[in-house]
TIMI-2910 file (N, C-alpha, C, CB; in pm, 1 decimal, decimal comma, always signed):
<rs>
+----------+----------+----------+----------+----------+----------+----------+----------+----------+----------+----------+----------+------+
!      n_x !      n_y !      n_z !     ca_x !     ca_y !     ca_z !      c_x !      c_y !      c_z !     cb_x !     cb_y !     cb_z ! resn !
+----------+----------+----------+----------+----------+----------+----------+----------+----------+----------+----------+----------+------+
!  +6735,8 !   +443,4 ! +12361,9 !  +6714,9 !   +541,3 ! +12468,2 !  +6843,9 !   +561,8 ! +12546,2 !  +6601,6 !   +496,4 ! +12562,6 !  Unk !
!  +6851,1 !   +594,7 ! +12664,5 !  +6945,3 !   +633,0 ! +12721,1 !  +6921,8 !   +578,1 ! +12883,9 !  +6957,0 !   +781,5 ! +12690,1 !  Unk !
!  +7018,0 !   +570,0 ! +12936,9 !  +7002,9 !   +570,0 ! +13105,8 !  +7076,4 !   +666,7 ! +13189,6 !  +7049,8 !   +438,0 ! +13164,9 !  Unk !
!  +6938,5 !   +680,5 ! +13304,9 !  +6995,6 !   +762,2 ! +13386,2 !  +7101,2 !   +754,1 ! +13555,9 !  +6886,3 !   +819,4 ! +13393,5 !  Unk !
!  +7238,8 !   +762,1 ! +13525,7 !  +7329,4 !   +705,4 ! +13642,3 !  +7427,1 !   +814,6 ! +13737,5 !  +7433,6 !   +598,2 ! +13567,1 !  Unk !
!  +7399,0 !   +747,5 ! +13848,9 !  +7475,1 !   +809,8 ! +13960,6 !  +7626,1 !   +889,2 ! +13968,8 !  +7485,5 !   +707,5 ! +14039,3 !  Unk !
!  +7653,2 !   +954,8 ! +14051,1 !  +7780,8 !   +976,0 ! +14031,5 !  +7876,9 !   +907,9 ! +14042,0 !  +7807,7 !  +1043,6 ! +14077,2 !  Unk !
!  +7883,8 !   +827,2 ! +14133,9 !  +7975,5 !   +720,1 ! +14131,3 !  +7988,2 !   +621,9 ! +14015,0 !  +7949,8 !   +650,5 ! +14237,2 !  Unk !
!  +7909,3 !   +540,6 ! +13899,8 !  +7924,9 !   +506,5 ! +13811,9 !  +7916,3 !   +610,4 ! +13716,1 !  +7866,2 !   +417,9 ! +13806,0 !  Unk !
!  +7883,4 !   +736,4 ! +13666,9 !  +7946,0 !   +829,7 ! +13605,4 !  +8085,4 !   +863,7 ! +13641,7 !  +7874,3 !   +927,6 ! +13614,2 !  Unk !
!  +8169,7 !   +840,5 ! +13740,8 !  +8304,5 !   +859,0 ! +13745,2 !  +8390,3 !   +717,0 ! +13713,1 !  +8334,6 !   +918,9 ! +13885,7 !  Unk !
!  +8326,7 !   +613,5 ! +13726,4 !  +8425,7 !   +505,7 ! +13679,2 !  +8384,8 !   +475,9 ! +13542,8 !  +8426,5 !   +370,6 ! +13769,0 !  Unk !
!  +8262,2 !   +461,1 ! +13493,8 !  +8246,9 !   +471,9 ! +13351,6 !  +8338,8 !   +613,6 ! +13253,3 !  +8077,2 !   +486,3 ! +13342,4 !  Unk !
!  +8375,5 !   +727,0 ! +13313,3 !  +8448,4 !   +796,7 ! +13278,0 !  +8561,0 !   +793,8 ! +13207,5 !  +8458,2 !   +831,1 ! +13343,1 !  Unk !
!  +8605,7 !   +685,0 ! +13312,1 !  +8771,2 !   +602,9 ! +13254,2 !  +8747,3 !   +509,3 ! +13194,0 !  +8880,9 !   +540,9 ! +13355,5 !  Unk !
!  +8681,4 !   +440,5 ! +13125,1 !  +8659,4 !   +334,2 ! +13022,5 !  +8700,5 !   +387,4 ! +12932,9 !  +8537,4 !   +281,0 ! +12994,1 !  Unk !
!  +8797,5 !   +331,5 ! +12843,9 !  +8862,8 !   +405,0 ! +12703,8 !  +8748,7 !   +382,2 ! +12576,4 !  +9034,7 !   +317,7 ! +12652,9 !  Unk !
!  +8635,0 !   +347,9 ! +12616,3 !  +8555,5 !   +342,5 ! +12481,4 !  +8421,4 !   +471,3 ! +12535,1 !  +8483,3 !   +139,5 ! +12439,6 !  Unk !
!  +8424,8 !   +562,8 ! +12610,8 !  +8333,7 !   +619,2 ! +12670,9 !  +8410,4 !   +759,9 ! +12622,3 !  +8305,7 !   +574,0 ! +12831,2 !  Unk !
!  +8319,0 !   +840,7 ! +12626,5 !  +8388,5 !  +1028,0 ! +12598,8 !  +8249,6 !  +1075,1 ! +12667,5 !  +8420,4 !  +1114,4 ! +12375,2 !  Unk !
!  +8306,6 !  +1156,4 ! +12752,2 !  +8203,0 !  +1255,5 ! +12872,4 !  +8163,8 !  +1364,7 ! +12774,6 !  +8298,4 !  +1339,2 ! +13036,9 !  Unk !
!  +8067,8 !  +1423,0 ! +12763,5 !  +7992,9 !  +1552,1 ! +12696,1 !  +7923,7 !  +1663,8 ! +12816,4 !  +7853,5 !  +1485,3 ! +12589,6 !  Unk !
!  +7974,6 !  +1747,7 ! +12772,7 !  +7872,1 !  +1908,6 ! +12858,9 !  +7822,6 !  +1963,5 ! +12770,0 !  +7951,5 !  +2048,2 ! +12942,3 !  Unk !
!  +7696,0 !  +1984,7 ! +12800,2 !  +7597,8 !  +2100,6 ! +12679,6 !  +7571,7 !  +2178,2 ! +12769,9 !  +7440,7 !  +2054,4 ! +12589,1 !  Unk !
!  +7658,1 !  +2229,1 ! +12852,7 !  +7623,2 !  +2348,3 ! +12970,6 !  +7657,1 !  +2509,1 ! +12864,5 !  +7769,2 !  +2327,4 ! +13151,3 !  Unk !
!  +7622,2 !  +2593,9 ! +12918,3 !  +7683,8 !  +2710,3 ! +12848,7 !  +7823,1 !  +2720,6 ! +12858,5 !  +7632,7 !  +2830,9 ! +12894,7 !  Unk !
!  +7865,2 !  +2850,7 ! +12783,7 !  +8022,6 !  +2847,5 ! +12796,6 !  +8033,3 !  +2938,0 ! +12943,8 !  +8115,9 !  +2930,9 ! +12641,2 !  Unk !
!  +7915,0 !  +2965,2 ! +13022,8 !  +7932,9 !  +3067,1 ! +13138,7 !  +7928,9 !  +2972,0 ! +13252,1 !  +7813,8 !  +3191,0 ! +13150,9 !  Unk !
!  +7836,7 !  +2866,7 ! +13246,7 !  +7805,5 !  +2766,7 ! +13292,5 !  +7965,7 !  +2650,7 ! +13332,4 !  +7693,6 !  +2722,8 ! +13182,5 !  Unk !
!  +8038,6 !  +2656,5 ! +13245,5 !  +8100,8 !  +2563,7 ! +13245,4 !  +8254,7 !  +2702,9 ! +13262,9 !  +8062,4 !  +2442,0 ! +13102,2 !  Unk !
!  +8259,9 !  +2800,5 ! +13266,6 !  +8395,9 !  +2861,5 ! +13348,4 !  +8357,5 !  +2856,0 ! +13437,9 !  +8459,6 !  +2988,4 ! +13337,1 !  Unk !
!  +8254,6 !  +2874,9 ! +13535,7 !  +8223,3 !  +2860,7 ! +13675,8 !  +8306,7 !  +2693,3 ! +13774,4 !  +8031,8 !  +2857,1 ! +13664,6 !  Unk !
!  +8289,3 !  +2603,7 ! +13671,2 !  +8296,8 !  +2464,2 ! +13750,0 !  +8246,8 !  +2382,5 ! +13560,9 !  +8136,8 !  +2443,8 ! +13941,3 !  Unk !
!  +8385,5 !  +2308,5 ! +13593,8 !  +8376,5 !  +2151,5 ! +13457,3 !  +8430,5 !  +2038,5 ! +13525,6 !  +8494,7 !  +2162,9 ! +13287,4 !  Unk !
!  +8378,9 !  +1928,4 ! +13504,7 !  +8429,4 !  +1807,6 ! +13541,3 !  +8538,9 !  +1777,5 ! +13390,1 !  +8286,0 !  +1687,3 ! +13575,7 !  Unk !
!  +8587,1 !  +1678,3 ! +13397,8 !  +8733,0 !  +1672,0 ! +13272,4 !  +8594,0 !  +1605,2 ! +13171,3 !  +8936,1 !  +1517,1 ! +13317,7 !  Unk !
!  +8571,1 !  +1697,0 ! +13058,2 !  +8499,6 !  +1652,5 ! +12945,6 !  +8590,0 !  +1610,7 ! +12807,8 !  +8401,8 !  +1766,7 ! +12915,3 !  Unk !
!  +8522,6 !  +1507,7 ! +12773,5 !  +8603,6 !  +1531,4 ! +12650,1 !  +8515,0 !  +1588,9 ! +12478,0 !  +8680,0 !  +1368,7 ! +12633,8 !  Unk !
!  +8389,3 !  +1682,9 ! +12498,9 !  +8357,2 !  +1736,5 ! +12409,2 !  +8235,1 !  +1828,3 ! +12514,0 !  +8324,3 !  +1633,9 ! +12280,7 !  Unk !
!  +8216,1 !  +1961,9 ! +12465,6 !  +8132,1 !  +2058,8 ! +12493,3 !  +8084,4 !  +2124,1 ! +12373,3 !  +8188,5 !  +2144,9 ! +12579,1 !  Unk !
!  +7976,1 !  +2178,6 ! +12413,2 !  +7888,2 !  +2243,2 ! +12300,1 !  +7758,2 !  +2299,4 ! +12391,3 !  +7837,2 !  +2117,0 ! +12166,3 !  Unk !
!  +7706,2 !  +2402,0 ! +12374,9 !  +7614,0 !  +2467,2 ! +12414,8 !  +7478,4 !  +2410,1 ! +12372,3 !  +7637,9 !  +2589,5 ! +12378,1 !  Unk !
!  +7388,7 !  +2356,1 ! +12494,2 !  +7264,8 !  +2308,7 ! +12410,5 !  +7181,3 !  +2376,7 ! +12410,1 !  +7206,2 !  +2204,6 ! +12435,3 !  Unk !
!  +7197,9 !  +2499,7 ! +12428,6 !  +7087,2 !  +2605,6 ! +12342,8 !  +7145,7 !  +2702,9 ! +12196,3 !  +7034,5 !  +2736,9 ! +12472,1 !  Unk !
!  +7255,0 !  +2653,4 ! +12186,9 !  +7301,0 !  +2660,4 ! +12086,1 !  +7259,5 !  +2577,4 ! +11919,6 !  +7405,2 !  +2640,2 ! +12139,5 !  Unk !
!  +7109,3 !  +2564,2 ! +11886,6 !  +7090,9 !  +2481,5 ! +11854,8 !  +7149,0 !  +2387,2 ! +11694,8 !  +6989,3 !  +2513,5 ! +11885,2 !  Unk !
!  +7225,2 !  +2533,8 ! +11607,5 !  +7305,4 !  +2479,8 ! +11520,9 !  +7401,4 !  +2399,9 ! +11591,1 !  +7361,5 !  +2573,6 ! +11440,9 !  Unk !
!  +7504,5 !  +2452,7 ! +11638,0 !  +7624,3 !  +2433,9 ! +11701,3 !  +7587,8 !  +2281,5 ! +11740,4 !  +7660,2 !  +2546,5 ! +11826,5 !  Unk !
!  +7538,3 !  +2254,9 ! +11824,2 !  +7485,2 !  +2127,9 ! +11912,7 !  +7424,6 !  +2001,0 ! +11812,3 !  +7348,1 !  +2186,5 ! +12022,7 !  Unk !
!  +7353,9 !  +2073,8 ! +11658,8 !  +7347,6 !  +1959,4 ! +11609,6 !  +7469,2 !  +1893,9 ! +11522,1 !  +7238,8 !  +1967,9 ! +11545,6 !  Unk !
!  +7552,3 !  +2004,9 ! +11476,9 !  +7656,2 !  +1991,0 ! +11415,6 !  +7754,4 !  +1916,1 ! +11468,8 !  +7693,2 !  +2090,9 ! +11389,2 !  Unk !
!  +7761,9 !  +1969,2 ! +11613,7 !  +7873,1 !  +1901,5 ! +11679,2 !  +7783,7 !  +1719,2 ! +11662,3 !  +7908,3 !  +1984,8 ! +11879,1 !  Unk !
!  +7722,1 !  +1705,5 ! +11720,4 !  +7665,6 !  +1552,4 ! +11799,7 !  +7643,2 !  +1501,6 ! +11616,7 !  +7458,7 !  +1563,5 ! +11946,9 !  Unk !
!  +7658,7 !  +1518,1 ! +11494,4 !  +7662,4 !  +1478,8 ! +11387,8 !  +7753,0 !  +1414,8 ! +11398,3 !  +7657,8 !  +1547,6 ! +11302,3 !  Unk !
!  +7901,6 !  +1491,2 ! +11428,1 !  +8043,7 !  +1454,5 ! +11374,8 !  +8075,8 !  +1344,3 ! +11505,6 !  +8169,4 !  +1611,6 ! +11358,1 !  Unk !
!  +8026,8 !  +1326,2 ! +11586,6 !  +8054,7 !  +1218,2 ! +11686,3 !  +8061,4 !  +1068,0 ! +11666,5 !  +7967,0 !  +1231,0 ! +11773,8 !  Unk !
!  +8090,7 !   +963,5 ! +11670,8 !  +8140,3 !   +852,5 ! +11675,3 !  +8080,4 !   +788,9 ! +11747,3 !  +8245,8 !   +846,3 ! +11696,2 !  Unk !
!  +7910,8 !   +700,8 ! +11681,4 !  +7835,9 !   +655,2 ! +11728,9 !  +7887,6 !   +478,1 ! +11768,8 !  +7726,9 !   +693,3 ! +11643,2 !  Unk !
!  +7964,2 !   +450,5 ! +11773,0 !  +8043,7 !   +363,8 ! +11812,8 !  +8053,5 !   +359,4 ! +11947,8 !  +8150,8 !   +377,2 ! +11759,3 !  Unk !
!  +8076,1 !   +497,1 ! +12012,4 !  +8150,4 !   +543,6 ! +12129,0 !  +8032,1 !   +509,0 ! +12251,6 !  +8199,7 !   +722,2 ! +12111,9 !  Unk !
!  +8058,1 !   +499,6 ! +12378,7 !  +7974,3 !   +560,5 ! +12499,9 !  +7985,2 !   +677,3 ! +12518,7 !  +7996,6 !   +515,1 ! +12619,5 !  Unk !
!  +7868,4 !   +756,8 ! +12553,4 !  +7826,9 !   +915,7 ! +12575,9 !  +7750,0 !   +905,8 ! +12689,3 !  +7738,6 !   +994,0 ! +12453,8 !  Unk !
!  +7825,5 !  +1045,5 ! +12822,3 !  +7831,9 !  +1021,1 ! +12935,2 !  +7791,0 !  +1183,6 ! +12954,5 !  +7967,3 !   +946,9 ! +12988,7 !  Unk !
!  +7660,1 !  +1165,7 ! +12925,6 !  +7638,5 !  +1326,7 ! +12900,0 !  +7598,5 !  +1403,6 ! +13086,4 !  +7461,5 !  +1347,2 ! +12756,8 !  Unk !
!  +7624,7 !  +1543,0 ! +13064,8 !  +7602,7 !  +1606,0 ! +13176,2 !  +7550,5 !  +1735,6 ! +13110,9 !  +7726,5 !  +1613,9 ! +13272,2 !  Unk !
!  +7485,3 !  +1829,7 ! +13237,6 !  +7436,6 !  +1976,2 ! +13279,2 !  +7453,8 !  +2009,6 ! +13419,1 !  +7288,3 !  +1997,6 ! +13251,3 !  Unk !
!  +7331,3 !  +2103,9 ! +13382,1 !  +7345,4 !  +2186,0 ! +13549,4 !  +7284,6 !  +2067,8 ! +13638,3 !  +7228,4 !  +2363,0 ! +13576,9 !  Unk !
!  +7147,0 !  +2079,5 ! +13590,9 !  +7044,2 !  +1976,2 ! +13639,3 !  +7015,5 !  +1856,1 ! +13655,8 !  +6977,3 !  +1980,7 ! +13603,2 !  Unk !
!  +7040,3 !  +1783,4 ! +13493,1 !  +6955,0 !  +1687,4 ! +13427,0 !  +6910,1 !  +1719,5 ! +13305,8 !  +6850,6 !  +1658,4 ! +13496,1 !  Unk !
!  +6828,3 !  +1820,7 ! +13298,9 !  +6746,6 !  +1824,6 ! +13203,4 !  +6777,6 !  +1792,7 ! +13067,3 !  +6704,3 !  +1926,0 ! +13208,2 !  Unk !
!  +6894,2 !  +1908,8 ! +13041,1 !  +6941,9 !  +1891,3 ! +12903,1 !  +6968,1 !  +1831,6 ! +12857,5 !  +6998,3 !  +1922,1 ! +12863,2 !  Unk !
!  +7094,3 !  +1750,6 ! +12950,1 !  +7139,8 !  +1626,6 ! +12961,8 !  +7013,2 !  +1504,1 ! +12879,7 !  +7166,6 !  +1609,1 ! +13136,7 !  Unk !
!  +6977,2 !  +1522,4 ! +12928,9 !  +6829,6 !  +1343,6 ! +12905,8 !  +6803,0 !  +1433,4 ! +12799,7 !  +6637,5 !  +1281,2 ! +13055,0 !  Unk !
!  +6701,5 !  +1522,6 ! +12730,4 !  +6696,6 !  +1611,3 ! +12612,4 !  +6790,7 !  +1572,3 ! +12542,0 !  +6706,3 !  +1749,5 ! +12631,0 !  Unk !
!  +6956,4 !  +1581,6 ! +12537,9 !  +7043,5 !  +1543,1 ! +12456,7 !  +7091,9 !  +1373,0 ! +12428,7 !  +7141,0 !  +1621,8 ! +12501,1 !  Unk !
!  +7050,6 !  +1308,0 ! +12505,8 !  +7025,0 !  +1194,0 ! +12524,0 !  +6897,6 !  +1173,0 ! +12437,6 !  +7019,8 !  +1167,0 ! +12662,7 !  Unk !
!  +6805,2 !  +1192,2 ! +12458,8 !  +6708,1 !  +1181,0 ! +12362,5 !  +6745,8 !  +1212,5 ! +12238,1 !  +6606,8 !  +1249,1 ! +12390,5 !  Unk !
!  +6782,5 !  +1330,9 ! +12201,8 !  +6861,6 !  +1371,1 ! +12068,1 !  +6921,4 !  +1270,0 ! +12006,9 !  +6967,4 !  +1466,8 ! +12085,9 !  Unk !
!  +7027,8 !  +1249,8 ! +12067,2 !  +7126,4 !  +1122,4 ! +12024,2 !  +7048,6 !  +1026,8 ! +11966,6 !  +7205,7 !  +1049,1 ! +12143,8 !  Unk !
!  +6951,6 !   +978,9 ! +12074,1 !  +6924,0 !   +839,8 ! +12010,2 !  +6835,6 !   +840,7 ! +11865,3 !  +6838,5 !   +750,7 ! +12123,9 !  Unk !
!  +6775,0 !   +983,6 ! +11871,1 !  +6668,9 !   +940,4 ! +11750,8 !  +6804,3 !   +954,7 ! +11636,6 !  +6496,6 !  +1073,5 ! +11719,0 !  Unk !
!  +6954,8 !   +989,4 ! +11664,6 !  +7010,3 !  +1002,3 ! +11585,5 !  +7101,9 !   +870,6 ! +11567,1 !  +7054,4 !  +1117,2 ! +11600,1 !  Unk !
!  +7093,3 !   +803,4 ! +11622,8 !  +7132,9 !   +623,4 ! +11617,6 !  +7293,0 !   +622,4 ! +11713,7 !  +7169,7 !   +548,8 ! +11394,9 !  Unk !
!  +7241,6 !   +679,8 ! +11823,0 !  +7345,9 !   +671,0 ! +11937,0 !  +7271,3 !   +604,8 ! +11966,0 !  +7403,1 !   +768,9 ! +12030,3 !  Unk !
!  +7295,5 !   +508,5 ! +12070,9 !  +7287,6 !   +359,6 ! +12139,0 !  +7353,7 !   +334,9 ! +12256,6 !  +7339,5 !   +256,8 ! +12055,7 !  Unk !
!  +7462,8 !   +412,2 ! +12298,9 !  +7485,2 !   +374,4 ! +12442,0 !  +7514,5 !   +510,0 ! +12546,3 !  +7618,0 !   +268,8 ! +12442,7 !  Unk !
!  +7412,0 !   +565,0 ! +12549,6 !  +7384,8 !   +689,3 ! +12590,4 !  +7337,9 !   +686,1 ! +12779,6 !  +7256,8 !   +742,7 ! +12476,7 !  Unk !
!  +7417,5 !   +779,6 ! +12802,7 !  +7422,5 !   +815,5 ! +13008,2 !  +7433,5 !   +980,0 ! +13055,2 !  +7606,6 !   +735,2 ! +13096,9 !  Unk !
!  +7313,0 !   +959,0 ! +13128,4 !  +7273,2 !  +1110,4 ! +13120,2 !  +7295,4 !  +1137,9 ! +13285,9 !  +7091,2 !  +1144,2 ! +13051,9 !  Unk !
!  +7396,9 !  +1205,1 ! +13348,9 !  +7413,8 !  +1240,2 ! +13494,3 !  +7304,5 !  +1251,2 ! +13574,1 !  +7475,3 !  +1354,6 ! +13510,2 !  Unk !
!  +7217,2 !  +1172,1 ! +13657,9 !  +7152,4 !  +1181,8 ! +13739,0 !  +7145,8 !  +1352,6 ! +13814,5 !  +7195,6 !  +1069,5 ! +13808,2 !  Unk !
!  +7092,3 !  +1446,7 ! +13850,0 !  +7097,8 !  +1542,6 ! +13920,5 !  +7173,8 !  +1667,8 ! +13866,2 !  +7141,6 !  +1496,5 ! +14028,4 !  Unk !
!  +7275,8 !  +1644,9 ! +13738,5 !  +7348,2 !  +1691,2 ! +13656,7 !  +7495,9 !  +1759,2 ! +13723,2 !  +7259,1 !  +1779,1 ! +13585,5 !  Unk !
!  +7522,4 !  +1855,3 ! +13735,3 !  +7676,7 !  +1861,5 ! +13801,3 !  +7639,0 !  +1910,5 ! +13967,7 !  +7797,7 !  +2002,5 ! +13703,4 !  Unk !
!  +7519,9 !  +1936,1 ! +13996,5 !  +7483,8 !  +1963,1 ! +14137,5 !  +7499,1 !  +1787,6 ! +14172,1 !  +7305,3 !  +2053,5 ! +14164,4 !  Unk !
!  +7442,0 !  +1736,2 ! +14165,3 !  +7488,7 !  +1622,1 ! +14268,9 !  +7606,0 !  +1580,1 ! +14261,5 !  +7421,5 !  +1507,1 ! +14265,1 !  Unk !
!  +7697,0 !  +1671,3 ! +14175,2 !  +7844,5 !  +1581,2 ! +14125,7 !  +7917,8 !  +1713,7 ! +14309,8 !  +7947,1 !  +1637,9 ! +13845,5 !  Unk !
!  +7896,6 !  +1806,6 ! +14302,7 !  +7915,4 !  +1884,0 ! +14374,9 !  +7814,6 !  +1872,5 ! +14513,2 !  +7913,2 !  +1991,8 ! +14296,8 !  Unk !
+----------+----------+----------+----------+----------+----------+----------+----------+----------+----------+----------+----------+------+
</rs>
């Protein structure tokens, strides 16, 4: 499964060199306002989004974000039935980051 964490440990888990931040915000969504990601993909994009989270490096920590939440935990869920394992889904999504 995944857990759901604050902003403040979403920003220091950030800098852990074994962690990579993810946005599945839109691409309209994310010219408005991005925190420094290091992979995006549209999660209503639903080829795109599975393709991308295929080629990912289940090794890694995934420090996923949205607008909300929602998608976020949704893609978190995704992950895991796909044998991701150390999965973090932004509490409140980029509104409480703002």
């Amino acid at each position: 499964m995944y857990r759901e964490i604050g902003v403040e440990t979403f920003k220091r888990m950030s800098q852990e060199e074994n962690a990579l931040v993810l946005d599945v915000r839109t691409p309209g969504e994310v010219s408005e306002f991005a925190l420094d990601y290091d992979v995006q993909v549209d999660f209503f994009d639903r080829d795109e989004l599975l393709q991308t989270l295929q080629a990912l490096d289940r090794s890694k920590a995934y420090l996923v974000y949205c607008h909300s939440g929602q998608r976020s935990a949704n893609t978190c869920c995704l992950m895991a039935d796909m044998g991701f394992e150390r999965l973090y889904s932004l509490k409140g999504g980029i509104g409480a980051w703002t």
